[in-house]
C-alpha positions in Angstrom: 44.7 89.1 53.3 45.0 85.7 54.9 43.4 82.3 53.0 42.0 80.0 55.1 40.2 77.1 53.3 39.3 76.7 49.8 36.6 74.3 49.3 33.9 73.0 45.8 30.9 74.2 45.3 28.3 72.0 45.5 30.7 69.7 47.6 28.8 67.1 45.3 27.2 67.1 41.8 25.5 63.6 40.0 26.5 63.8 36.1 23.7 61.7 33.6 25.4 59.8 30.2 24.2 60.6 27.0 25.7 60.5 23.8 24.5 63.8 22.3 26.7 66.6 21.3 26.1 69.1 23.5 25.2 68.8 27.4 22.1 69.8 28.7 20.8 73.0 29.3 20.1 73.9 33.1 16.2 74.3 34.4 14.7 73.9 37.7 11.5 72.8 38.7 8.4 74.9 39.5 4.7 74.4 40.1 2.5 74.6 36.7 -0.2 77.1 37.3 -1.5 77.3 34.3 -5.3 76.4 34.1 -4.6 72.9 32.8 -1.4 72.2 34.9 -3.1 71.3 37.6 -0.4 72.9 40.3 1.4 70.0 38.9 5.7 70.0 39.1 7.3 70.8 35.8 10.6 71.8 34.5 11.3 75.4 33.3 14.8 76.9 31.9 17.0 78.4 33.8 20.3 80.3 33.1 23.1 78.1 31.3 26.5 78.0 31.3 27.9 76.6 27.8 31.6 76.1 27.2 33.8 77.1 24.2 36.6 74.6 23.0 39.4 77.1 24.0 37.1 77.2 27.7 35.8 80.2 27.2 32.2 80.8 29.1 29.6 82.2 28.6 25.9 82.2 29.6 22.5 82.5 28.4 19.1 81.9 29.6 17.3 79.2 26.9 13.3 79.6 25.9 13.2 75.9 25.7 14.4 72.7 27.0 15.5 69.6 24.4 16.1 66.7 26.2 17.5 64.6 22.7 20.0 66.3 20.1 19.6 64.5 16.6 17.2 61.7 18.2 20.3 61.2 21.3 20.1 61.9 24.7 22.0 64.8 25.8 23.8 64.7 28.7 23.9 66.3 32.4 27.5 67.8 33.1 27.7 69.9 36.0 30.3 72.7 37.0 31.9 72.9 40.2 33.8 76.3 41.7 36.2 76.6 43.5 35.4 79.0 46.6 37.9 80.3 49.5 37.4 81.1 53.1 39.5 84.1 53.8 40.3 87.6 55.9 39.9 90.4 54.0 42.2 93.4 54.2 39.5 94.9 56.5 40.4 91.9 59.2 36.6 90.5 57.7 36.2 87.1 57.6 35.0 86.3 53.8 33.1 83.5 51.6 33.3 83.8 48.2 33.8 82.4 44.7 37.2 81.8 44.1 38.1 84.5 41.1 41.2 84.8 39.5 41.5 88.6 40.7 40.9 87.7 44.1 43.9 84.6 43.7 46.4 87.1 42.2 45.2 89.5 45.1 45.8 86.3 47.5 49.1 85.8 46.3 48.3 82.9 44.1 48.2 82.4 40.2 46.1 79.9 37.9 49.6 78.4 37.2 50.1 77.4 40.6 47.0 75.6 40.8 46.2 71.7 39.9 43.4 69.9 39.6 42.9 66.0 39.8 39.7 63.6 38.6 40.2 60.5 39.5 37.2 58.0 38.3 36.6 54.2 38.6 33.6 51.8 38.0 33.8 49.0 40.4 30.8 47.3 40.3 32.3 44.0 38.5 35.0 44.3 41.2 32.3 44.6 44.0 30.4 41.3 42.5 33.6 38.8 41.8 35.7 40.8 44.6 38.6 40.8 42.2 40.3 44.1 41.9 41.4 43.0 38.6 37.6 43.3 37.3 37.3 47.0 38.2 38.8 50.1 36.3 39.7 53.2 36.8 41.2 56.7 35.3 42.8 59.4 36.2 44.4 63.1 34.5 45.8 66.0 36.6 45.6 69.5 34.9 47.0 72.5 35.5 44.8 75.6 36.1 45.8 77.5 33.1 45.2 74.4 31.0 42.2 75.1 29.3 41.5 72.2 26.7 39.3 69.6 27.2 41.0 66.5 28.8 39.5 62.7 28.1 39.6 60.4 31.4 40.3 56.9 30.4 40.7 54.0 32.7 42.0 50.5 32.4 42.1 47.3 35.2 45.1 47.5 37.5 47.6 44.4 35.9 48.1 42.1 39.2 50.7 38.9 38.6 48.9 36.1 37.9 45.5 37.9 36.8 43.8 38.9 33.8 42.8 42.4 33.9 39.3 43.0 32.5 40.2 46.3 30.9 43.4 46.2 29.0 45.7 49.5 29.5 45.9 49.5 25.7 41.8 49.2 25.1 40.5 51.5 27.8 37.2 52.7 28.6 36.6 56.3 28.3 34.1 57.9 31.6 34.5 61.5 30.7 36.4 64.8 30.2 37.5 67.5 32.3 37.7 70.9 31.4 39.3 74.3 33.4 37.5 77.2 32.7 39.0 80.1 31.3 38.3 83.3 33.8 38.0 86.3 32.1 37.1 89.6 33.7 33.0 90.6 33.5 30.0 89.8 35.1 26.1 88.9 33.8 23.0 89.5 35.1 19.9 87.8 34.6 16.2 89.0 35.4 13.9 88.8 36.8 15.7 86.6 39.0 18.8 88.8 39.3 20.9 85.8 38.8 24.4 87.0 38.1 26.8 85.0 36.6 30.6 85.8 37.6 32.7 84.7 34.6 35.7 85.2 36.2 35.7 82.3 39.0 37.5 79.2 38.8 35.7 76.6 37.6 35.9 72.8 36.6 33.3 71.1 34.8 32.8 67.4 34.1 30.9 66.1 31.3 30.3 62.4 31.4 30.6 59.5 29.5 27.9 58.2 26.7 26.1 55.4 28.0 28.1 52.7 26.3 28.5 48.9 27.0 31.6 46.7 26.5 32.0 43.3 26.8 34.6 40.3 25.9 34.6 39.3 22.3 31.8 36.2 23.4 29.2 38.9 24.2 27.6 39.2 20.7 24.0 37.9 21.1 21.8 36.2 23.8 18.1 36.0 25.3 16.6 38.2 27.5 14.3 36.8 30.5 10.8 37.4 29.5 10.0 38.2 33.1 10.6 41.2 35.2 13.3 41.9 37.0 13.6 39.8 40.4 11.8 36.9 38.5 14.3 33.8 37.6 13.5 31.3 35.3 14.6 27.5 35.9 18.0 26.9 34.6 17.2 24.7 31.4 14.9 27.4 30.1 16.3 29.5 27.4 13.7 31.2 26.0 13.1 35.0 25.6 14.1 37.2 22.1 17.6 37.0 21.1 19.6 40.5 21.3 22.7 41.5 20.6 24.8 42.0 23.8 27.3 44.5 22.9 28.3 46.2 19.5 30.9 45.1 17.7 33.2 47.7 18.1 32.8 47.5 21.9 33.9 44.3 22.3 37.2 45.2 23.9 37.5 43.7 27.5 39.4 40.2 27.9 37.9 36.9 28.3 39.1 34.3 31.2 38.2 37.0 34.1 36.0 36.2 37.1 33.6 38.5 36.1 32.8 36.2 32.7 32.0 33.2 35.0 30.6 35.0 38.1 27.1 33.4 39.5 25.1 35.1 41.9 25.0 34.3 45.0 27.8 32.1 45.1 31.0 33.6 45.7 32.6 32.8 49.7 33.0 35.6 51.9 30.1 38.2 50.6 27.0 39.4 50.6 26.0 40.2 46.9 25.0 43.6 46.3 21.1 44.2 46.5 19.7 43.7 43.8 21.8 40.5 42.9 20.0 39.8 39.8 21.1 43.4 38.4 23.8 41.9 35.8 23.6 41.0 31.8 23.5 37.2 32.4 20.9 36.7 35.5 18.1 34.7 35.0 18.7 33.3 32.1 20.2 30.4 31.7 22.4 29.0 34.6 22.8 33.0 35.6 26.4 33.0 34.3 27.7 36.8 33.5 28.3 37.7 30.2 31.2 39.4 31.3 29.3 43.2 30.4 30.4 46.4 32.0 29.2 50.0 31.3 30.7 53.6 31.5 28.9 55.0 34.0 31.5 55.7 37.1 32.0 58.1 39.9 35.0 59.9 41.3 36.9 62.3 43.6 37.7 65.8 42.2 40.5 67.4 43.9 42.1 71.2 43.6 45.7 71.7 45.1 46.3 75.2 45.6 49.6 77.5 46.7 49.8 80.9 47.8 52.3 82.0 49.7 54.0 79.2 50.1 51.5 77.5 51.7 49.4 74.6 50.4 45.5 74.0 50.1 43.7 71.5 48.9 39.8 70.9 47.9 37.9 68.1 47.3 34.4 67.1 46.2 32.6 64.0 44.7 30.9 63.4 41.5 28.7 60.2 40.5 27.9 59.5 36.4 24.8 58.0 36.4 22.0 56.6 34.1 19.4 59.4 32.6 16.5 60.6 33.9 13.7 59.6 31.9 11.0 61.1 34.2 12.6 64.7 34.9 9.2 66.2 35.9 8.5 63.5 38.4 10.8 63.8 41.8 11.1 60.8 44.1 10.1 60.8 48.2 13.7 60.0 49.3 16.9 62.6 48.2 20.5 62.6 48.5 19.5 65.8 50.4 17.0 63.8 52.7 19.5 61.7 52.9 22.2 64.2 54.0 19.8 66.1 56.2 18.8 63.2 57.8 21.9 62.6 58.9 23.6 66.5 59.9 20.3 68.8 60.6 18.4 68.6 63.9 14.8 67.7 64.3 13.3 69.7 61.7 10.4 70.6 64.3 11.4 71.7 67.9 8.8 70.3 70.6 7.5 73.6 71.4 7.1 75.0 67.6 6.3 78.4 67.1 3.6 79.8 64.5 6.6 80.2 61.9 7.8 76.5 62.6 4.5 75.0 62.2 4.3 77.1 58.9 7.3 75.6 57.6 6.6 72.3 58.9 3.5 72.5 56.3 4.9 73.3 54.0 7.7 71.0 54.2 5.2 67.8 54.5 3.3 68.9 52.3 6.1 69.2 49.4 6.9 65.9 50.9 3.5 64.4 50.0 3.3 66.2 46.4 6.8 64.1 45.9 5.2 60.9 47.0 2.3 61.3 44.3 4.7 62.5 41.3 6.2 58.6 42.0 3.5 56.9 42.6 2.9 58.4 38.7 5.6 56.4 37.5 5.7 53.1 39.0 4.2 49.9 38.4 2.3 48.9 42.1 1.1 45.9 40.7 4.0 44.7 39.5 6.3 45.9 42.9 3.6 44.5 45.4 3.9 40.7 43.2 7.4 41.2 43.6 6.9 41.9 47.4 4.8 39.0 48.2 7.6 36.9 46.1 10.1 38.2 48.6 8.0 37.5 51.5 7.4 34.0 50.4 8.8 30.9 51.8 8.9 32.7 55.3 8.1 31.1 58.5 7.8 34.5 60.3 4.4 35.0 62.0 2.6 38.5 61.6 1.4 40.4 64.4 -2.0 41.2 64.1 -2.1 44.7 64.1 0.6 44.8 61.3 -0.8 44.6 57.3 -0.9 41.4 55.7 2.4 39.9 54.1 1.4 37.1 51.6 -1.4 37.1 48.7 -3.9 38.8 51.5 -1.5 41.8 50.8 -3.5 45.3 49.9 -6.6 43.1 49.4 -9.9 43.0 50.7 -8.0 40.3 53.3 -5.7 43.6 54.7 -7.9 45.4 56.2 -8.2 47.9 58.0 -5.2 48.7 56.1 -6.7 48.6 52.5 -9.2 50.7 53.1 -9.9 52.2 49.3 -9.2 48.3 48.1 -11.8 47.1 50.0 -14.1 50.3 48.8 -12.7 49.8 45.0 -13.0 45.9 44.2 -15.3 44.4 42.5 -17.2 41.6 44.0 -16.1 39.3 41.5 -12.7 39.8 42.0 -10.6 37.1 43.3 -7.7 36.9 46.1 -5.7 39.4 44.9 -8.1 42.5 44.5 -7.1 42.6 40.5 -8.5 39.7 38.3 -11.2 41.7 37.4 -9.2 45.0 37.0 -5.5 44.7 36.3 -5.7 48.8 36.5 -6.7 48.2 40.1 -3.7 49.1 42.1 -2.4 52.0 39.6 -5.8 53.4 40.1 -6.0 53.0 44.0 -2.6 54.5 44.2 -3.3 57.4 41.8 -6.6 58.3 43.9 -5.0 57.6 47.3 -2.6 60.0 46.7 -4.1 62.7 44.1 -6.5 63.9 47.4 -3.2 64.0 49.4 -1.2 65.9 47.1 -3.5 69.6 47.6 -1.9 70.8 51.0 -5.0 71.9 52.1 -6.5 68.4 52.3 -3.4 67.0 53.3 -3.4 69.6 56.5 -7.4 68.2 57.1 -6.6 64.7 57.2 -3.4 64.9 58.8 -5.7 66.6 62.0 -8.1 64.8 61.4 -6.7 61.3 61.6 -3.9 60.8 63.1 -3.8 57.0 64.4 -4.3 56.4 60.5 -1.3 58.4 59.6 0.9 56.5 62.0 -0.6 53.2 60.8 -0.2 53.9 57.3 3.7 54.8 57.8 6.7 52.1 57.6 8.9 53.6 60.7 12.5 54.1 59.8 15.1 51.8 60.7 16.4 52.4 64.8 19.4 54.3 65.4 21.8 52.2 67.3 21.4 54.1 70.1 17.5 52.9 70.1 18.5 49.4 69.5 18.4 47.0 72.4 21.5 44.7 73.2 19.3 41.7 72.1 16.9 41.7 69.4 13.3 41.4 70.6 11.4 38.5 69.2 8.5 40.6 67.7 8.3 44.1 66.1 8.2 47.7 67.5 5.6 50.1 66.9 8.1 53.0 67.4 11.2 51.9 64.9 12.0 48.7 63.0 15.0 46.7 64.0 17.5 44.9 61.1 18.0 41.8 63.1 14.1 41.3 63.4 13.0 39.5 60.4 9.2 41.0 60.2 11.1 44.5 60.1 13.0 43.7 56.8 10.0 42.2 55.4 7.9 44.1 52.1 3.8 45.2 53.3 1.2 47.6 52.2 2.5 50.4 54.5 3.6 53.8 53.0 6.0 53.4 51.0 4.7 50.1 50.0 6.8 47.3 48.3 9.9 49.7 47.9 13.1 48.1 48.3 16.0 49.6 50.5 19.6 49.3 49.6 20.1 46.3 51.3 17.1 44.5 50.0 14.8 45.0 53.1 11.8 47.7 52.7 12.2 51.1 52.4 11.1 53.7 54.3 11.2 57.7 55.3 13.8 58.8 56.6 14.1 59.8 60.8 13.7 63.2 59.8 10.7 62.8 57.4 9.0 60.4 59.5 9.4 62.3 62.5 8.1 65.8 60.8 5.2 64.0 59.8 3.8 62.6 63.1 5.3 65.8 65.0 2.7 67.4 63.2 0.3 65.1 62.7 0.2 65.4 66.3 0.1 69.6 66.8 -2.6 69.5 63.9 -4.8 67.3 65.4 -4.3 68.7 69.3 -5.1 72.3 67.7 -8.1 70.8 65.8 -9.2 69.3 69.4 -9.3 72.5 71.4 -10.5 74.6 68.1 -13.8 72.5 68.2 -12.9 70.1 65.5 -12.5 73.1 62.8 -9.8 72.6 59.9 -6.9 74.5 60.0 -7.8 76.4 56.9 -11.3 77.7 59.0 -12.7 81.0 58.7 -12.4 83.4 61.8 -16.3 83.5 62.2 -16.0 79.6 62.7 -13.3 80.0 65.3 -14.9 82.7 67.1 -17.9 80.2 67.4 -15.9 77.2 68.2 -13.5 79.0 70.7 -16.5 79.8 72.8 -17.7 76.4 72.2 -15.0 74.8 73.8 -15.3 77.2 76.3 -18.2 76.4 77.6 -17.9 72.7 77.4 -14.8 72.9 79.4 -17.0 75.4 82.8 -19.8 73.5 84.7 -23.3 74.2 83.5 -23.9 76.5 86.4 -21.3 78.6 85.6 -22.1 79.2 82.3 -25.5 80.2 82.8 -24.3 82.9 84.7 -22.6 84.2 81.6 -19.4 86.2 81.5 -18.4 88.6 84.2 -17.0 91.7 83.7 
């Protein structure tokens, strides 16, 4: 047998802090159709892999799902396996999980493989560009090492700086542990998943969620407005916290990071958003020198068999929990991703099948967009929007929505259609003096209709100049970009270097911010799905007489002779069929 490749599986895997005991168990999410659940998404166990402290494995498949362990967030630690490309003795080529039977039958042995985490939180660094303000860890294990290892990472020490982390105070971000491989297998039903307890696996359980700061960062006030809001500089006012506990009070004093500013460091652009530091708007926006332990990091396998090397790599992010696990957002690292490496996810000449999937897909796609519009504040987001907009010379092309206070009103039309329906006569310029539950509301019934894939299909066919009005176009490719940037919009694809393009409206998704501050959008993919078949739905609903796609075939018997005859002169069809 001949190795290949060896590569992780998943290639990538986002780990969530907590500080409770025990890591989470796994579930997955399905659609609740239980009379009350309304087809709604919800979270259901699935099998889980726990660890013993000697590494051992082993798997079960939990009745319930306990997001806190003695009142603490648990956290998400995922496993990654190792998996080889190889020819079998057969002359096959083969995928699989990387066992320790099939190594030994490689030629290999656990001892002879090493694994590597390296892990770093840069964001102070990215802020003050100082490389003494970021930290970072690292611990290489051997394969037949089974105990838990502790990553902790410190500031690099530079002549002439102050490192913010001191190597004898680090931070911790995590452990590592190898798996122990032992011969057996499980299955699980009715899914028939079956767990193979003897592949090589890593898995990475994150850090707890803690803050650290200098020994100055022991109390000061929070901003009592929202985030993106800044008060004048003299204003101090807000409840007093405490910024860090005591015991975290470990980093050193006199680093760029404890003086930084927004906004006013040479030679960047600050990361977006810039007010996303303990310290911002309050007071004269000076940091307060805080870091946390979230982190992410580059897992690497180095493997020999045979006197040959291979090595592995994959990526792994530690971020904050998820506090809405039953609600999924719009826009994926996998939309991302696929966005990116998969074609067109409808050819131009679909097929039945295609245009099956295609359904299905915008449809999932719309019952995402409804689960956020659950959790988020549109009020709030559009004032923020029109506080972005503000101060901006840029003139608005009529047939694009509104960008100031006329925003989603009465004022943006023919945009704000269920606005203009839904306010109150009394209510003033902004749609919501007379019902601060206005926009919630709007967005909660705008979307509740669109969320049944059946009425989603039906409008969709029924409407589509609306559906392409209603949709923020993605960002151009270069390759659509001209060499000079036109002076006004285009209706096909935004452009960067155009400010109305950057600029926060009413359209879907409305008042979300990008990376990069501007406003967000599908991706190509997604946007292009949707008016792909926005387009076949409404050309099929043309020729079929105007009948829905979900019509009876009584109705398209009817229409298809319908639109026969209105497409024969009359003469003709008097004279009826011929045979």
């Amino acid at each position: 047998m001949q190795v290949n490749e060896i590569y992780f599986q998943p290639p990538l895997a986002i780990a969530r802090v907590g500080p409770g005991r025990s890591p989470m168990p796994n579930f997955r999410w399905v659609i609740d159709r239980t009379i009350h659940g309304g087809h709604r998404t919800a979270v259901q166990p699935d099998v889980t892999l726990s660890v013993k402290p000697d590494g051992a494995l082993t798997a079960e498949l939990p009745d319930h799902i306990e997001f806190r362990e003695d009142g603490k967030l648990r956290p998400v630690a995922p496993f990654f396996e190792l998996w080889a490309r190889y020819v079998d003795a057969d002359g096959k080529p083969q995928d699989a999980p990387l066992t320790a039977t099939l190594l030994r039958a490689l030629g290999g042995a656990l001892d002879g493989v090493r694994y590597r985490l390296t892990l770093a939180n840069r964001k102070a660094q990215r802020r003050t560009l100082s490389a003494a303000c970021g930290f970072e860890g690292a611990v290489t294990v051997a394969g037949n090492d089974h105990s838990p290892r502790e990553i902790r990472a410190f500031s690099p020490h530079n002549p002439g700086e102050i490192p913010l982390v001191a190597r004898e105070r680090p931070i911790p971000l995590g452990s590592v542990q190898m798996i122990r491989p032992r011969a057996g297998e499980q299955e699980f039903s009715p899914d028939h998943q079956t767990i193979n307890f003897d592949t090589l696996r890593i898995r990475f359980t994150p850090a707890r969620g803690e803050v650290y700061g200098t020994p100055d960062s022991v109390a000061g006030p929070a901003s009592p407005l929202p985030p993106g809001y800044a008060l004048p500089p003299s204003t101090l006012s807000g409840p007093i916290h405490e910024i860090v506990p005591s015991e975290n009070r470990i980093l050193n004093g006199g680093t760029p990071w404890s003086t930084y500013v927004m906004a006013t460091v040479d030679k960047q652009q600050d990361p977006q958003p810039s007010d996303s530091y303990d310290g911002a708007n309050t007071g004269e926006n000076i940091s307060w020198g805080v870091v946390d332990d979230t982190c992410d990091g580059v897992i690497e396998a180095d493997l020999v068999i045979r006197g040959e090397r291979f090595l592995a790599h994959a990526r792994v992010f530690s971020s904050c929990p998820d506090y809405a696990p039953d609600r999924r957002t719009f826009y994926s690292f996998a939309d991302e991703l696929a966005d990116r490496d998969l074609q067109a996810a409808l050819p131009d000449r679909p097929t039945e099948q295609d245009l099956a999937e295609a359904g299905v897909a915008v449809g999932d796609l719309f019952q995402r967009v409804f689960e956020l519009a659950s959790v988020v504040n549109l009020a709030a987001t559009r004032n923020h929007g029109i506080l972005e907009n503000s101060g901006s010379d840029v003139k608005n092309p009529k047939w694009l929505p509104k960008i100031g206070p006329e925003t989603m009103t009465k004022e943006d039309t023919p945009f704000a259609k269920l606005i203009a329906e839904l306010a109150p006569p009394t209510a003033g310029l902004d749609g919501a003096s007379s019902n601060p539950e206005l926009y919630a509301s709007v967005a909660a019934l705008a979307h509740a209709r669109l969320s049944d894939v059946e009425t989603l299909l039906d409008f969709l066919a029924s409407d589509p100049a609306r559906i392409q009005q209603m949709l923020r176009p993605p960002f151009g490719r270069f390759s659509e970009l001209p060499e000079r940037p036109p002076k006004s919009p285009n209706h096909a694809f935004r452009d960067p270097r155009v400010p109305r393009d950057g600029m926060q409206d009413m359209r879907m998704p409305p008042y979300m911010r990008d990376s990069d501050e501007t406003s967000l959008s599908l991706t190509h993919r997604q946007y292009a799905l949707v008016l792909a078949l926005t387009r076949h739905l409404s050309e099929r609903k043309a020729v079929s007489g105007g009948l829905s796609p979900q019509a009876s075939p009584a109705e398209r018997r009817v229409a298809a002779h319908v639109a026969r005859l209105r497409t024969v002169p009359p003469a003709a069809a008097l004279k009826g069929p011929t045979t």
